[in-house]
C-alpha atoms as a printed R data frame, in Angstrom:
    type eleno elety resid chain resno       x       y       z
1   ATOM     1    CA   UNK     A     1  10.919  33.690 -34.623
2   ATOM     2    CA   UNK     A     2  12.311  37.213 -34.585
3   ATOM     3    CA   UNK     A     3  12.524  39.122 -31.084
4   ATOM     4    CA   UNK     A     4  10.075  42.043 -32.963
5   ATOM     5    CA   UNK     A     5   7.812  38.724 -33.935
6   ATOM     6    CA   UNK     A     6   8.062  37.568 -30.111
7   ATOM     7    CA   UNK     A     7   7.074  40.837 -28.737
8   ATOM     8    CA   UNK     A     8   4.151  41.369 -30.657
9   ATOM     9    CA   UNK     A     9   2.902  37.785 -29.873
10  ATOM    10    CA   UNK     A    10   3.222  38.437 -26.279
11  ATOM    11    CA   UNK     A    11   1.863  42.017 -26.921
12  ATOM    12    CA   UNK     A    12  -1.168  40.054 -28.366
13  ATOM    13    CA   UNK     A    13  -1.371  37.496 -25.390
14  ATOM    14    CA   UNK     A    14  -1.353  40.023 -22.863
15  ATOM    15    CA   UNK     A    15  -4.372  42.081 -24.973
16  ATOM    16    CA   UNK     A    16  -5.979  38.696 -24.953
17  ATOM    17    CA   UNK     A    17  -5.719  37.939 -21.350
18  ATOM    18    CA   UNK     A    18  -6.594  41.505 -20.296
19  ATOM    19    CA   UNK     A    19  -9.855  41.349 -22.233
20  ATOM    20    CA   UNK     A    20 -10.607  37.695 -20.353
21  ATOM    21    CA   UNK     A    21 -10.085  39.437 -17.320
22  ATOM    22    CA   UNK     A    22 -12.764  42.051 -17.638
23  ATOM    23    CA   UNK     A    23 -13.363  44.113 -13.963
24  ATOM    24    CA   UNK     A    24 -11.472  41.167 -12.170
25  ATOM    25    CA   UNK     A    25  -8.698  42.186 -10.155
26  ATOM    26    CA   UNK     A    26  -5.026  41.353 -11.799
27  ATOM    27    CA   UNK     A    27  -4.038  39.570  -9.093
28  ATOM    28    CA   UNK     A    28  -6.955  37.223  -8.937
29  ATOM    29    CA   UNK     A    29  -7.188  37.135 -12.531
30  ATOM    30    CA   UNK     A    30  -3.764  35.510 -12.245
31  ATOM    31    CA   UNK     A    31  -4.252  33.036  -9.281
32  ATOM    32    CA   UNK     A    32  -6.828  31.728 -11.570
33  ATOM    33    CA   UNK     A    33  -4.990  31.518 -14.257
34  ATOM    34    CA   UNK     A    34  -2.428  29.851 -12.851
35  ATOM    35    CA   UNK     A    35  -5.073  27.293 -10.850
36  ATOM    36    CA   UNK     A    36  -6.363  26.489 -14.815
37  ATOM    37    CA   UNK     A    37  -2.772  25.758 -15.970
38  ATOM    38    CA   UNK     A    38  -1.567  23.969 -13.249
39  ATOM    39    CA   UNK     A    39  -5.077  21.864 -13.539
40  ATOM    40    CA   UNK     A    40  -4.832  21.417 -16.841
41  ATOM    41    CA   UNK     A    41  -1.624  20.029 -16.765
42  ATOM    42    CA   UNK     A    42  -2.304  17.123 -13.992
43  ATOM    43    CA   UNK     A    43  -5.475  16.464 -16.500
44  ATOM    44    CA   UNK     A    44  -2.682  16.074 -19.319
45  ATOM    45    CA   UNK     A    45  -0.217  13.672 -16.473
46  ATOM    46    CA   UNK     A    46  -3.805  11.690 -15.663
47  ATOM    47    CA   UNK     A    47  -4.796  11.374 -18.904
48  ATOM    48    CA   UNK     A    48  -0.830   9.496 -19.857
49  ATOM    49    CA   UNK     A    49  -1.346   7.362 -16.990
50  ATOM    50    CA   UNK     A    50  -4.843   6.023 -18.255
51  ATOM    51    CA   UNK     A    51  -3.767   5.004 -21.195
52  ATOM    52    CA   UNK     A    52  -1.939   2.542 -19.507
53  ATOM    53    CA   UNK     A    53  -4.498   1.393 -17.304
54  ATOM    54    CA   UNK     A    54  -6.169  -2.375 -18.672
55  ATOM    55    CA   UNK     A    55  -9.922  -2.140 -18.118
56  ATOM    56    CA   UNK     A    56 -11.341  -5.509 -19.212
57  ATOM    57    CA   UNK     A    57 -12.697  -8.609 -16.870
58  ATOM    58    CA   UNK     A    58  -9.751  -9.978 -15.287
59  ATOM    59    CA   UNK     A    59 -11.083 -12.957 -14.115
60  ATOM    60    CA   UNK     A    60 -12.584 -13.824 -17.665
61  ATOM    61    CA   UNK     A    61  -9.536 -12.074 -19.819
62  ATOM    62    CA   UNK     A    62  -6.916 -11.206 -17.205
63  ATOM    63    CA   UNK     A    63  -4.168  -8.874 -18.115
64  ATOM    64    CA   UNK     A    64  -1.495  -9.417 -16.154
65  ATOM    65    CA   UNK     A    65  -0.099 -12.918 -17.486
66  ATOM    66    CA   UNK     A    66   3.497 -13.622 -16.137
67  ATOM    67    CA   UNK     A    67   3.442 -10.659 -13.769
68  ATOM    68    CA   UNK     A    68   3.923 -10.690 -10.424
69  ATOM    69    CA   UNK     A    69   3.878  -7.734  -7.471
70  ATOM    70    CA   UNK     A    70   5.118  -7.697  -4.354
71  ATOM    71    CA   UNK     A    71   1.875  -5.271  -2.831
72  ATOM    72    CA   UNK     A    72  -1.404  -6.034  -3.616
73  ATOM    73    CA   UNK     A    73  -4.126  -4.157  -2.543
74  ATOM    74    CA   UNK     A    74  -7.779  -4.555  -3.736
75  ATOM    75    CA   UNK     A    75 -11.434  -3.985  -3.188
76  ATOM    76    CA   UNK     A    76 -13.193  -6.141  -5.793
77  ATOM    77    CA   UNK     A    77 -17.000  -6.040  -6.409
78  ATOM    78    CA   UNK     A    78 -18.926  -7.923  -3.342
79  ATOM    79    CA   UNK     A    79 -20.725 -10.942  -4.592
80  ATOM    80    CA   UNK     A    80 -20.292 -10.468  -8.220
81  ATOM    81    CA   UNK     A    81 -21.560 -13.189 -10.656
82  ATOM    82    CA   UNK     A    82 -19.192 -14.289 -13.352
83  ATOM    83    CA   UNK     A    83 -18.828 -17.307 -15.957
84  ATOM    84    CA   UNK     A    84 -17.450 -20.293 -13.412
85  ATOM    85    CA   UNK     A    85 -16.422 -21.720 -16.698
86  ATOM    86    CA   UNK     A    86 -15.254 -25.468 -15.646
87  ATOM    87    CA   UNK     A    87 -12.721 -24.477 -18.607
88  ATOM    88    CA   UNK     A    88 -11.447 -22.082 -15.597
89  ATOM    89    CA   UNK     A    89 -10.011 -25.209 -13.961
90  ATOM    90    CA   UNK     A    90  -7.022 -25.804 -16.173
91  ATOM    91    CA   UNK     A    91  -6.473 -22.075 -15.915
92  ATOM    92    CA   UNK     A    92  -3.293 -21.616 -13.414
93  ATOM    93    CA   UNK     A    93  -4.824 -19.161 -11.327
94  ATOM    94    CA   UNK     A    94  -7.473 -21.402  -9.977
95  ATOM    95    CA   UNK     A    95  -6.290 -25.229 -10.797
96  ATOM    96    CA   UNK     A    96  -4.367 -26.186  -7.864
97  ATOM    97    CA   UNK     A    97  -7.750 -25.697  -5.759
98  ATOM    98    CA   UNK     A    98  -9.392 -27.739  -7.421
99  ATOM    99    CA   UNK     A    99 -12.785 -26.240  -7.436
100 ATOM   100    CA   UNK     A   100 -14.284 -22.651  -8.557
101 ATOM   101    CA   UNK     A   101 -15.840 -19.803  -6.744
102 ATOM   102    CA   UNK     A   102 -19.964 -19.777  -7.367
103 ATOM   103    CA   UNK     A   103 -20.967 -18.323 -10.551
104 ATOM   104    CA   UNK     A   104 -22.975 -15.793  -7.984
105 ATOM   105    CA   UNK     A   105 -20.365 -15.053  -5.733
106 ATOM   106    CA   UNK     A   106 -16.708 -14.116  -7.340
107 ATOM   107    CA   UNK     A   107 -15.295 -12.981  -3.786
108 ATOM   108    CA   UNK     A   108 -12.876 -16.278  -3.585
109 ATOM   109    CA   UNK     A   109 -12.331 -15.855  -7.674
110 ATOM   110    CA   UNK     A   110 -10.648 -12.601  -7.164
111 ATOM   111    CA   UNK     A   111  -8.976 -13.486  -4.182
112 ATOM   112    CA   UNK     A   112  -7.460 -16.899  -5.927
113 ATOM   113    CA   UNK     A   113  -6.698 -14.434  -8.911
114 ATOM   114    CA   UNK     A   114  -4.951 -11.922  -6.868
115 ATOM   115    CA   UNK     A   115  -2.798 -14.784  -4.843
116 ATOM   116    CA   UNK     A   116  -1.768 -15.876  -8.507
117 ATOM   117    CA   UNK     A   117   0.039 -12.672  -9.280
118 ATOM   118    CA   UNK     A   118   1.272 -11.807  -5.917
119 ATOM   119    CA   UNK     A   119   5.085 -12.395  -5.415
120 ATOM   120    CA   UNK     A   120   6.599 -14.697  -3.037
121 ATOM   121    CA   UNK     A   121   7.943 -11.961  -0.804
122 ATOM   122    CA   UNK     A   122   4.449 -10.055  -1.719
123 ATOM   123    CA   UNK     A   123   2.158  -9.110   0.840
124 ATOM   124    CA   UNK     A   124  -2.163  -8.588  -0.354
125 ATOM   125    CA   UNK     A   125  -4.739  -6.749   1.236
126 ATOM   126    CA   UNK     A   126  -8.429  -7.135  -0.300
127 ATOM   127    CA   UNK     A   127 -11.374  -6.105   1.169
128 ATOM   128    CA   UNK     A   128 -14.276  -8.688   1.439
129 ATOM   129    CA   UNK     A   129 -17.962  -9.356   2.903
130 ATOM   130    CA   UNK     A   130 -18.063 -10.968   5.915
131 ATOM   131    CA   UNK     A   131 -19.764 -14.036   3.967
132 ATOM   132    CA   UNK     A   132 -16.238 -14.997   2.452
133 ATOM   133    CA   UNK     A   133 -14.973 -16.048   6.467
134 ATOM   134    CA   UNK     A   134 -17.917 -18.761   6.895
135 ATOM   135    CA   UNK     A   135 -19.864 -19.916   3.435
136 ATOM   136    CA   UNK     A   136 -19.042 -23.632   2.747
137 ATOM   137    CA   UNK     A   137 -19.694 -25.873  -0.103
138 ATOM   138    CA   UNK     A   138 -16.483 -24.369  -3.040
139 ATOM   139    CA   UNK     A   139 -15.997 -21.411  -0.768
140 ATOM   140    CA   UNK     A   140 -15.329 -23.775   2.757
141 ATOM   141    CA   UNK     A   141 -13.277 -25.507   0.445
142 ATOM   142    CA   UNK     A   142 -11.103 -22.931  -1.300
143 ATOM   143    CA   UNK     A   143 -10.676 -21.420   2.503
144 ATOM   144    CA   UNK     A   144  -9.442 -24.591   3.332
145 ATOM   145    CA   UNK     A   145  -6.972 -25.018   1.168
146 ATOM   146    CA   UNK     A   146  -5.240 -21.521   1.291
147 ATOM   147    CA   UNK     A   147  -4.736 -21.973   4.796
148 ATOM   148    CA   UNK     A   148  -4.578 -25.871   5.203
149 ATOM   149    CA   UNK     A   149  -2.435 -26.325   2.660
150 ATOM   150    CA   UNK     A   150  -0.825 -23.140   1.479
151 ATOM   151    CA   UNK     A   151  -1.148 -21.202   4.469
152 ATOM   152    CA   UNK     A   152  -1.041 -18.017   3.169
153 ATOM   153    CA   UNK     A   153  -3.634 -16.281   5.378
154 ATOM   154    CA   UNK     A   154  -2.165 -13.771   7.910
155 ATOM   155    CA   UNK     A   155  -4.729 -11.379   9.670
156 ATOM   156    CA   UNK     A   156  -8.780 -11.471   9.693
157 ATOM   157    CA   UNK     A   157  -9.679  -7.534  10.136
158 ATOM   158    CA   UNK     A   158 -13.319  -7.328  10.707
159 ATOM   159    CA   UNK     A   159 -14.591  -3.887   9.919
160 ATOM   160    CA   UNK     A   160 -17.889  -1.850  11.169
161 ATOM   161    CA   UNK     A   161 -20.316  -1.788   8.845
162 ATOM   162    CA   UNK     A   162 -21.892   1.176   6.268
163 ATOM   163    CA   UNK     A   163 -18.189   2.911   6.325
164 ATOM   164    CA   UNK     A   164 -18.564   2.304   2.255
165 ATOM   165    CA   UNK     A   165 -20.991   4.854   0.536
166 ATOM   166    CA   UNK     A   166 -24.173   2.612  -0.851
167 ATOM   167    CA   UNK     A   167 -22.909  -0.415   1.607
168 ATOM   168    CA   UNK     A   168 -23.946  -0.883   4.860
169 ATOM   169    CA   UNK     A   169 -22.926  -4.701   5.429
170 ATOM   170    CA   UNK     A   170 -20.359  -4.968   7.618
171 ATOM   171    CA   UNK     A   171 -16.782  -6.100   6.049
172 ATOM   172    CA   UNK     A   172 -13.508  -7.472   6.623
173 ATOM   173    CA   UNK     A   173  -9.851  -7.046   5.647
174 ATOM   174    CA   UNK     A   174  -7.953 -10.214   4.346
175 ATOM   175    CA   UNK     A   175  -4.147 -10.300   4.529
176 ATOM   176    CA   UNK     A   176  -2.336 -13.006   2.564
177 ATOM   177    CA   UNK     A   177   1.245 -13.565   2.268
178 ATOM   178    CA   UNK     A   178   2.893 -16.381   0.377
179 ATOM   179    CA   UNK     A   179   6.166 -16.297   2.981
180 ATOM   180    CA   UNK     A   180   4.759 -15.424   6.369
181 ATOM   181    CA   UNK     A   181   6.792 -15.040   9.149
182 ATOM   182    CA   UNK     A   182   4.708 -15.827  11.889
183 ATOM   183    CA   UNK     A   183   3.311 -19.041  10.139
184 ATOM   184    CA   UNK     A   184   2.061 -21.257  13.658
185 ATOM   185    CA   UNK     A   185  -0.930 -18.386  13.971
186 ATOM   186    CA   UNK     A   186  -3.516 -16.413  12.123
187 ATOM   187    CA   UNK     A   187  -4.637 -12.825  13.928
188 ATOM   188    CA   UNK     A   188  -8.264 -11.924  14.187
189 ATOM   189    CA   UNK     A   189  -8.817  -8.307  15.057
190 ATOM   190    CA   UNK     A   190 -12.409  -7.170  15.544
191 ATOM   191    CA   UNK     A   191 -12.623  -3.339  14.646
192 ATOM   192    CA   UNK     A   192 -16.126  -3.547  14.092
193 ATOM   193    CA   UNK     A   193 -17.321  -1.423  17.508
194 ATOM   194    CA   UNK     A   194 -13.944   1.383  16.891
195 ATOM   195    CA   UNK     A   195 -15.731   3.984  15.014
196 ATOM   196    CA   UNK     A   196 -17.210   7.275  14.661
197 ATOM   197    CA   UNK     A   197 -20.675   8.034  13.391
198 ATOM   198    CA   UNK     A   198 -21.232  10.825  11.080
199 ATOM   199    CA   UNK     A   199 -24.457  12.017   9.761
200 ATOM   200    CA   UNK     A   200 -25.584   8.338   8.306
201 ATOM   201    CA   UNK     A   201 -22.403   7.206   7.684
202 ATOM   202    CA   UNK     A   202 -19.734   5.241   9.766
203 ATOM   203    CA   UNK     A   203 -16.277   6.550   9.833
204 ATOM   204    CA   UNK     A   204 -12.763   5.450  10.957
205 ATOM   205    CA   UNK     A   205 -10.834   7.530  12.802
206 ATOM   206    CA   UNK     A   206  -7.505   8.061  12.607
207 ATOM   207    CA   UNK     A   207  -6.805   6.580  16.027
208 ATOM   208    CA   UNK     A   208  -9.513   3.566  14.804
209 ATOM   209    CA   UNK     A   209  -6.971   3.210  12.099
210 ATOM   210    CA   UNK     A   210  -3.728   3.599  14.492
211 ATOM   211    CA   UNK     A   211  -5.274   0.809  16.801
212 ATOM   212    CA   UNK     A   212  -5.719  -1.511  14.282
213 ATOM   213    CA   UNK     A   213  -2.088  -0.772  12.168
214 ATOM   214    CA   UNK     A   214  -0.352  -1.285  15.991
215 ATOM   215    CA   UNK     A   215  -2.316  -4.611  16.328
216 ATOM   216    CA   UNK     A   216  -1.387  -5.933  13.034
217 ATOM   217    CA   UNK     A   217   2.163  -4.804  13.692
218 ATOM   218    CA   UNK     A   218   2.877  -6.194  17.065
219 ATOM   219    CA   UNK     A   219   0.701  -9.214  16.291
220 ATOM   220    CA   UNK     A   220  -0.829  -8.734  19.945
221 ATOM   221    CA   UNK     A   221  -3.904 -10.123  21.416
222 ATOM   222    CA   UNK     A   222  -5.927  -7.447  23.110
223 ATOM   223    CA   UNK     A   223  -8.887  -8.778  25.460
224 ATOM   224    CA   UNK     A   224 -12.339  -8.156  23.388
225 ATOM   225    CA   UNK     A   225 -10.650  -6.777  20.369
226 ATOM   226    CA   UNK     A   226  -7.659  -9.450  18.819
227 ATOM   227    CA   UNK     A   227  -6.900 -12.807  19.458
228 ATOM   228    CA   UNK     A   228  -4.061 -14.874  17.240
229 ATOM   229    CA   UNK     A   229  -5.769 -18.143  16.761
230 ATOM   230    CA   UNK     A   230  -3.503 -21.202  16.074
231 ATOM   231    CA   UNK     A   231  -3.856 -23.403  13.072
232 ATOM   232    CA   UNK     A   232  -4.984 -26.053  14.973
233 ATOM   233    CA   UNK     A   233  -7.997 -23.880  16.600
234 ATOM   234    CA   UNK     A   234  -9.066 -22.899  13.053
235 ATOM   235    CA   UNK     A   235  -8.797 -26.768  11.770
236 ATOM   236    CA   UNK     A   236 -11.267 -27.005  14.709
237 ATOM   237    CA   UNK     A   237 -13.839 -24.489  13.820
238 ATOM   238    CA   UNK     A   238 -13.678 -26.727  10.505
239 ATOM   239    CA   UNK     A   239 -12.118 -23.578   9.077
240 ATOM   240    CA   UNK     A   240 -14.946 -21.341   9.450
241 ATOM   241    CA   UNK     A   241 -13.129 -17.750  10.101
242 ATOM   242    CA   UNK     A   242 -16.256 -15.873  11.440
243 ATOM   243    CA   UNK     A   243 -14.429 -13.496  14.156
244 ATOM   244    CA   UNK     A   244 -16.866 -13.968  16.650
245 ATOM   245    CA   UNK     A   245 -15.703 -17.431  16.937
246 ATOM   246    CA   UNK     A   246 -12.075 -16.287  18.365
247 ATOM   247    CA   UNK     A   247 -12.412 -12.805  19.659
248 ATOM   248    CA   UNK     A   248 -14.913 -12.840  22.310
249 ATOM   249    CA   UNK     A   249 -16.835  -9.189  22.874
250 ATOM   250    CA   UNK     A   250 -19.737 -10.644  24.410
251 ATOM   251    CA   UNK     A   251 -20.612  -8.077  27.738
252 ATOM   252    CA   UNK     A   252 -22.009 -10.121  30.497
253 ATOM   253    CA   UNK     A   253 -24.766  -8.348  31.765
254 ATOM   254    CA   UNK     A   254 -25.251  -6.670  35.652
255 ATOM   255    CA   UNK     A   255 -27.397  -9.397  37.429
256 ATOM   256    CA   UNK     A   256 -30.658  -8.794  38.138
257 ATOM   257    CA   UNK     A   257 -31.648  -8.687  42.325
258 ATOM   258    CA   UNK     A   258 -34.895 -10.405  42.216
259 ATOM   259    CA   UNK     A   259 -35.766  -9.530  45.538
260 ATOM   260    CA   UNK     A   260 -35.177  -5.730  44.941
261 ATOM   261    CA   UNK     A   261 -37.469  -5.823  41.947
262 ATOM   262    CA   UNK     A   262 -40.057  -8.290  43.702
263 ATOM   263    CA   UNK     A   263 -40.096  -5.164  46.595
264 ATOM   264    CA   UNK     A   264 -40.398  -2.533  43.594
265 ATOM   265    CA   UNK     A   265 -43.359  -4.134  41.975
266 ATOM   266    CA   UNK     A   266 -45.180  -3.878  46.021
267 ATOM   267    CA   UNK     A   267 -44.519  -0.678  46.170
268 ATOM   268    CA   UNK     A   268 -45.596   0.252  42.641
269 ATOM   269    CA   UNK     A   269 -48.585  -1.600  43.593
270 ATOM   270    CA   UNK     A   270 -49.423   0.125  46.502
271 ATOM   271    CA   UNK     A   271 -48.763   3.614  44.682
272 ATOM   272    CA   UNK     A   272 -51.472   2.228  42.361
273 ATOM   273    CA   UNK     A   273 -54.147   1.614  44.790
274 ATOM   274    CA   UNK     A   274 -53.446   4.809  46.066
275 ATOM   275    CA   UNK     A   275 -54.216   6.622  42.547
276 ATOM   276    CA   UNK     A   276 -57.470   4.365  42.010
277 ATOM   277    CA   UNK     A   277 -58.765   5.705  45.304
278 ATOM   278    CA   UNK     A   278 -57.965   9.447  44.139
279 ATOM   279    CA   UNK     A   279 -59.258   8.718  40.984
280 ATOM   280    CA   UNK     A   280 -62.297   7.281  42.609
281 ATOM   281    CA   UNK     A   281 -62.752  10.593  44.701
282 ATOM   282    CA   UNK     A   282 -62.433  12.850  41.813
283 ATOM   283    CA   UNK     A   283 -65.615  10.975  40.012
284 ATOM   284    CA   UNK     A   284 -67.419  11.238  42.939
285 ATOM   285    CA   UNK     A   285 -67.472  15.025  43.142
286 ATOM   286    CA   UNK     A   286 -68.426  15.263  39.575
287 ATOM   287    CA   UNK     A   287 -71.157  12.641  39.683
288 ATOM   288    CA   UNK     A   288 -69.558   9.967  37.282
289 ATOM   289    CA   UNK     A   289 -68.665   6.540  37.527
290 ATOM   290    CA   UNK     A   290 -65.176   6.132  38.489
291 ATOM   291    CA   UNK     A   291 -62.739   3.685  35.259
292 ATOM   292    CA   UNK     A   292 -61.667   2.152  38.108
């Protein structure tokens, strides 16, 4: 192209854009114009990146064979039914259990999915209902054997409930890892009271989420809101992982003085009489029988 050729095309785009602009200032005209390019091209960047995202049923066609990550984080569908194929149990992800999830509850599929492609150095965070720490029958015995005989679970993080839009169960945070360093214990941290409520929705704060990334961190056990529960204590509880069962938040209540209510209920009693009397009086200066 020719620099006369080059001038008259930007000539032309500039008559173009001028008309587009109408009565709009210049200057906004081209903030906006430069908003629309700019979001046009992270629509173009999205767009490359979806075309390499897999969207099929992973536990029924997963896409991931031979692949392993070393961060995992997830928050699958609560409760979803899928095929619990028995064919499932020569299937790698789930044979060494030795049982399936329910066909109506996936949670434990997903998680034994996940664990499959997480590295051995990985670390996996998936968000699950608070059924997943306590069911029994597959699920008591799929919990059982990830930390019985694996022992790949590293933190319980029990969440306050309706924080998810359309959900207001209560959840948790599991936290697996195939190489744990602090193997002799499992850490419970109750997070379900450490919010703030807005409108009619539950939020985390930041310092809600500071509080618990600190706990997690120094593995601590904080009176009412973490406890690290040894492998023997869980073996105990017949590996039932319901939080309540290691971090204690029960507030014992101010006792009651029976005698101070006993000399309450006189006097309220006594204030009674009184008003029946006045009551009384009232009727009798306006010639009706007195209620009481």
């Amino acid at each position: 192209m020719g620099e006369n050729e080059k001038k008259q095309l930007e000539q032309q785009l500039w008559n173009i854009a001028n008309t587009l602009r109408g009565k709009m200032d210049a200057d906004e005209f081209r903030d906006y114009i430069l908003g629309f390019i700019f979001y046009k091209y992270l629509s173009e960047k999205m767009q490359d990146h979806a075309d390499y995202i897999l969207e099929e049923d992973t536990l029924e066609h997963p896409q991931h064979k031979g692949k392993h990550f070393e961060a995992i984080v997830a928050n699958p569908p609560f409760s979803a039914h899928w095929s619990a194929n028995p064919l499932h149990l020569s299937d790698d992800r789930f044979s060494q259990y030795g049982k399936l999830a329910p066909k109506t509850k996936a949670d434990f599929a997903f998680v034994q999915h996940m664990i499959h492609h997480l590295d051995d150095n990985g670390t996996m965070a998936v968000v699950m209902p608070h059924g997943v720490l306590f069911r029994g029958a597959s699920e008591g015995h799929i919990r059982r054997y990830l930390i019985e005989e694996r022992n790949y679970l590293d933190v319980v993080i029990g969440l306050p409930g309706n924080i998810f839009y359309g959900m207001s169960i209560p959840t948790c945070i599991l936290v697996f890892k195939k190489c744990r360093e602090d193997n002799d214990w499992v850490l419970f941290i109750d997070a379900s009271a450490h919010f703030e409520k807005v409108k009619n929705q539950n939020h985390l704060r930041d310092e809600d989420i500071e509080k618990i990334v600190n706990t997690y961190k120094e593995r601590k056990a904080e009176e009412k809101y973490s406890h690290l529960a040894t492998l023997e204590k869980i073996a105990e509880n017949d590996y039932n992982l319901n939080i309540p069962r290691y971090v204690d938040t029960f507030e014992e209540e101010e006792a009651v003085d029976l005698a101070e209510v006993s000399k309450t209920l006189k006097e309220l009693e006594i204030e009674m009489k009184e008003t029946d009397k006045t009551i009384a009086g009232f009727c009798d200066e306006l010639g009706i029988d007195s209620p009481c």
